[in-house]
RONUKOL-357490 format. One record per residue (C-alpha): residue in three letters; x, y, z. Coordinates in steps of 0.1 Angstrom, whole numbers, plus 5000, padded with zeros to 4 digits. Layout:
N
ALAXYZ ...
This chain:
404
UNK500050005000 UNK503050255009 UNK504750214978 UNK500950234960 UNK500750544970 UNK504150684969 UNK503950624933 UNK500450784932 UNK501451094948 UNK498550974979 UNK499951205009 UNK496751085028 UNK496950705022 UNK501150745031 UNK499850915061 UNK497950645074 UNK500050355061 UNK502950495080 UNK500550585113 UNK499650235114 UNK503250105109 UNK506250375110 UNK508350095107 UNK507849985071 UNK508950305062 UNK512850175047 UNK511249865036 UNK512649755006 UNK510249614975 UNK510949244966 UNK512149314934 UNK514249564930 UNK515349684969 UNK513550014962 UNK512650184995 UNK509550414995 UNK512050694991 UNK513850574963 UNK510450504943 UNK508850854955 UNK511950984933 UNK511750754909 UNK508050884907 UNK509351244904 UNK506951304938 UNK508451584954 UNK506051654983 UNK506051234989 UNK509551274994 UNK509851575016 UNK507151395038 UNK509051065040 UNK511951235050 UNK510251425076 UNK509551095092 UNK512150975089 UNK513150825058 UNK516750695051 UNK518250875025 UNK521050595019 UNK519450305019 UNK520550164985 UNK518849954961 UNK519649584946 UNK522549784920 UNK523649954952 UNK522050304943 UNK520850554964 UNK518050824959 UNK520251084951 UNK521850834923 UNK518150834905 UNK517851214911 UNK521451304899 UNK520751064865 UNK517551234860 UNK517551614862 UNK515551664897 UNK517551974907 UNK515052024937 UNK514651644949 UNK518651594949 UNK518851924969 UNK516351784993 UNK517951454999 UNK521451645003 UNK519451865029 UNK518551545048 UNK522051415049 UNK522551175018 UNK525951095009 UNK527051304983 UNK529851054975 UNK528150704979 UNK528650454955 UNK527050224941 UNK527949844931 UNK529550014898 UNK531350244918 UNK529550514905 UNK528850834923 UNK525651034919 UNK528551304904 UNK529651014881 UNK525951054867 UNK525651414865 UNK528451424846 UNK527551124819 UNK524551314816 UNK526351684813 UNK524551824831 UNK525852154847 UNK523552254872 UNK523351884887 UNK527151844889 UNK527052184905 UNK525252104929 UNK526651814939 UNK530451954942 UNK528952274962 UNK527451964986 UNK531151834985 UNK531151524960 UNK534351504951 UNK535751514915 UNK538251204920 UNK536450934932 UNK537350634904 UNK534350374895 UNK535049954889 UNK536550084856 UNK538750364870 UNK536750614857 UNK536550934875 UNK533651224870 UNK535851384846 UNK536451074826 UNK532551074821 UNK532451484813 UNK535251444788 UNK533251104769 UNK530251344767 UNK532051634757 UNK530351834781 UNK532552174780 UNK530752344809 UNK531352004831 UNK534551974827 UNK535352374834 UNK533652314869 UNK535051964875 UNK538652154872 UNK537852474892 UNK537052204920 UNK540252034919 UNK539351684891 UNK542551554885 UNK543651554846 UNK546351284851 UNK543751044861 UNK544250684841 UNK541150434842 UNK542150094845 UNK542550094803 UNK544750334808 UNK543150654796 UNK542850954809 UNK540151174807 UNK541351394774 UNK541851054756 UNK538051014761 UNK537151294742 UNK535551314708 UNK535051714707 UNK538351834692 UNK538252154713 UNK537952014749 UNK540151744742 UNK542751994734 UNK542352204764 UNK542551874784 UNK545751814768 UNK547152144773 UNK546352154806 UNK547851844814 UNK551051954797 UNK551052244820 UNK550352044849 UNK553351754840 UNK555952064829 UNK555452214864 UNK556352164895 UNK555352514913 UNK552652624930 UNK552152914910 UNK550752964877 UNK553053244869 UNK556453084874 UNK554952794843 UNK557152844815 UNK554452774785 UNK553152924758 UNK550353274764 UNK548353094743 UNK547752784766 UNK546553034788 UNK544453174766 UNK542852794763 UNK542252744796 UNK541053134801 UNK538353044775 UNK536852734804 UNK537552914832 UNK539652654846 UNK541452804880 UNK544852654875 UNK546652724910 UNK543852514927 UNK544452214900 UNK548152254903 UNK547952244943 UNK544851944948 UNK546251754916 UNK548451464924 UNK550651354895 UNK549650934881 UNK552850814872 UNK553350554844 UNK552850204857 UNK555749964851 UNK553349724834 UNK551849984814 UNK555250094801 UNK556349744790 UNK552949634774 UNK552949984756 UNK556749844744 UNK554949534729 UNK551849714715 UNK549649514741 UNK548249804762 UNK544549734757 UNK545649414783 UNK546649594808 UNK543349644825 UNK542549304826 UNK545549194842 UNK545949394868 UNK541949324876 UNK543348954876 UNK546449044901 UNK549049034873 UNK550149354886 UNK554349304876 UNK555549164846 UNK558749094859 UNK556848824882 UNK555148714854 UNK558348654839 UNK559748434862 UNK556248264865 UNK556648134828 UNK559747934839 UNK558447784869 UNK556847444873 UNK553747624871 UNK553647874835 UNK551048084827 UNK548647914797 UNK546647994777 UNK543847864796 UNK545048094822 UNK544548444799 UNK541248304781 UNK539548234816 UNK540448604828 UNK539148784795 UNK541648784773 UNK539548654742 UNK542048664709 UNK544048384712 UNK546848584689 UNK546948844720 UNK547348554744 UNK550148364723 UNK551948694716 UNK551848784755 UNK553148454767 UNK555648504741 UNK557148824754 UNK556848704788 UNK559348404778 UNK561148614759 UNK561548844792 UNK562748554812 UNK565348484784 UNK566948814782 UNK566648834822 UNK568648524825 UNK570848544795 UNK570748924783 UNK569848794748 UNK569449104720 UNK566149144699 UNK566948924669 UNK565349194651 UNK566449494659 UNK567149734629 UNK564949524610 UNK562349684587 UNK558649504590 UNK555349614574 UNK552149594583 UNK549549324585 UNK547649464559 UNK550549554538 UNK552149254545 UNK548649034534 UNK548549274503 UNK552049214495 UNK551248784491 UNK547948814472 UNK546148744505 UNK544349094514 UNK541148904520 UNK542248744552 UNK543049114568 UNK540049044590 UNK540648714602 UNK544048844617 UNK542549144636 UNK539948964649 UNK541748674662 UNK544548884677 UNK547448844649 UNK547549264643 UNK551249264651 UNK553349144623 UNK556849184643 UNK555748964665 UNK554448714645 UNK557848664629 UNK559748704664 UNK557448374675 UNK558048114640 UNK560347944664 UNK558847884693 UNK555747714701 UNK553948004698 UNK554348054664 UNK551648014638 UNK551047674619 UNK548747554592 UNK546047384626 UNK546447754641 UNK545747924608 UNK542547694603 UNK541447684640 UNK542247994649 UNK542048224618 UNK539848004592 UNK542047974568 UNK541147644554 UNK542747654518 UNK546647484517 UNK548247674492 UNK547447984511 UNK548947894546 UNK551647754527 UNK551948094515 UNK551648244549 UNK553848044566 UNK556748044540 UNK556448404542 UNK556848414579 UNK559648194578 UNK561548374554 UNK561348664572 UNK562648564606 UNK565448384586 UNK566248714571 UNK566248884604 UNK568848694620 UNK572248784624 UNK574348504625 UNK572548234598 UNK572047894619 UNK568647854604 UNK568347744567 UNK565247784550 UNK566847524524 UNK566247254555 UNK563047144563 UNK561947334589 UNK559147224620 UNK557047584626 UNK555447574659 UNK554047224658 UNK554446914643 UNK552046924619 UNK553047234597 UNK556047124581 UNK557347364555 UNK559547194533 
């Protein structure tokens, strides 16, 4: 009956529902864990709200997604119903099972007055989400101008990364904010004063900034510089950086360790990458390469066989053997690096005519052939010192590819 008529708008019948039992009054529905309060704003019911609160209504109470009210306010636009609930003590900053903070929504949505009013109630700009997403992060994606000017005068830290790695600027499709992010962080990363006038840049950055009214002292002061991660750094050496978030979600936080981990009695597999979301089996093969490969050089400071050595592109490489149409296949199934697919011929990593069919469905004979000699001839071009022959019958990867 209480939620009946908190839907309805029916002050009387919430009256008497409540008169007869005040303590039903945070009950949560079956379904969803809605409280009465959370469907009175749901409901847009103003006055419902007001009077639940009155009695006594628990603002933070969240529902089965871990939202609050002030979430479902924040999302929607109810200026006055988000300023009540902050009036009765909901938590600017709660989050819910996404990590997401009612500011987190404001900002998805762009909307200025909402996102002001939640940082003048002190939600703060920096609190990351599941996906290390921040409320800037969100402003930037929807390339809402006015957000992100009021996010910065209220300290929201530029140098930021999500766990893909990206900062907020890298989420931007509008050219124009996306380059006043970028200038700003340039600013922020050149300097290590307090003071905007001792920053030796260019007037015109100013200028930039000027134009979204960022206050720069009070970013420069509240920011806190993200360094680089050491994993970041070495998968961005490989050109495996859209991995990184996955792994560290998984706890494979150090590649060093990872390293080591390949030459113990228990390696990572395959099996291992697949069953924490690593889906292309090309990007799990050419990780567990590189992590061998950093074992190797670890132990016996081995050299890059091909360094100096000129490679082309998938595509151009496809294009160059007749064999353009299978550009898709590759990119899909991982095999977008064509360095490392010649580093791996060797190894048991490498491509052979079962991968090319299982993996890539490539089903026609002459055409791995013509892959795989390719291949081959290139890593036998890249090494320095000639112990490999392609005049010998050689075994690629497995032994059922033999290229003769």
């Amino acid at each position: 009956m209480l939620h009946r008529a908190c839907r309805s708008g029916d002050l009387n019948e919430i009256t008497q529902a409540l008169t007869s039992n005040i303590s039903m009054i945070n009950d949560k529905d079956a379904g969803l864990g809605w409280t009465a309060l959370y469907r009175a704003v749901i409901c847009d019911q103003f006055e419902v709200c007001e009077t639940l609160l009155l009695k006594g209504a628990d603002p933070n109470i969240p529902n089965n997604l871990g939202q609050i009210p002030l979430h479902s306010a924040a999302e929607s636009g109810q200026y006055s119903i988000a300023e009540l609930l902050l009036k009765f003590k909901s938590e600017e900053n709660f989050q819910s099972t996404s990590g997401d903070t009612p500011l987190h929504y404001a900002c998805m949505k762009g909307d200025l007055n909402m996102t002001k009013l939640l940082l003048e109630n002190n939600a703060s700009p920096n609190v990351p989400n599941i996906l290390g997403r921040t409320p800037l992060h969100n402003a930037a994606e929807s390339s809402s101008v006015d957000c992100v000017k009021i996010l910065r005068e209220y300290g929201a830290d530029p140098e930021a990364f999500d766990k893909k790695y990206k900062k907020p600027a890298d989420l931007s499709t509008d050219a124009r904010l996306s380059e006043a992010l970028q200038e700003y962080r340039a600013i922020y990363l050149t300097s290590r004063s307090e003071d905007v006038s001792e920053i030796d840049s260019p007037p015109q950055i100013y200028e930039l900034f000027n134009t979204f009214g960022g206050n720069l002292n009070c970013l420069l002061k509240e920011s806190k510089r993200s360094e680089k991660p050491i994993l970041m750094e070495w998968l961005e050496s490989i050109n495996l950086s859209e991995v990184y978030g996955v792994l560290v979600d998984s706890g494979y936080d150090d590649h060093t360790v990872m390293a080591r981990q390949m030459t113990s009695t228990m390696p990572i597999t395959e099996s291992n990458l697949q069953e924490i979301g690593i889906d292309k089996p090309g990007t799990r093969k050419k990780l567990l390469f590189y992590l061998e490969e950093e074992g190797r050089k670890k132990l016996h400071h081995r050299k890059d066989p091909l360094i100096g050595v000129s490679v082309p592109t998938i595509r151009d490489w496809l294009d160059d053997i007749n064999l353009g149409e299978y550009y898709e296949n590759f990119i899909k199934s991982g095999y977008d690096d064509y360095t490392a697919l010649v580093k791996m011929v060797p190894t048991k990593w490498g491509l052979c005519e079962e991968s090319l069919k299982s993996e890539l469905e490539i089903y026609d004979h002459e055409n791995s052939l013509k892959i795989l000699n390719k291949l081959q001839r290139d890593f036998l071009y890249s090494r320095n010192d000639g112990s490999i022959l392609y005049e010998e019958p050689k075994n690629i990867a497995c032994g059922k590819c033999i290229i003769i």
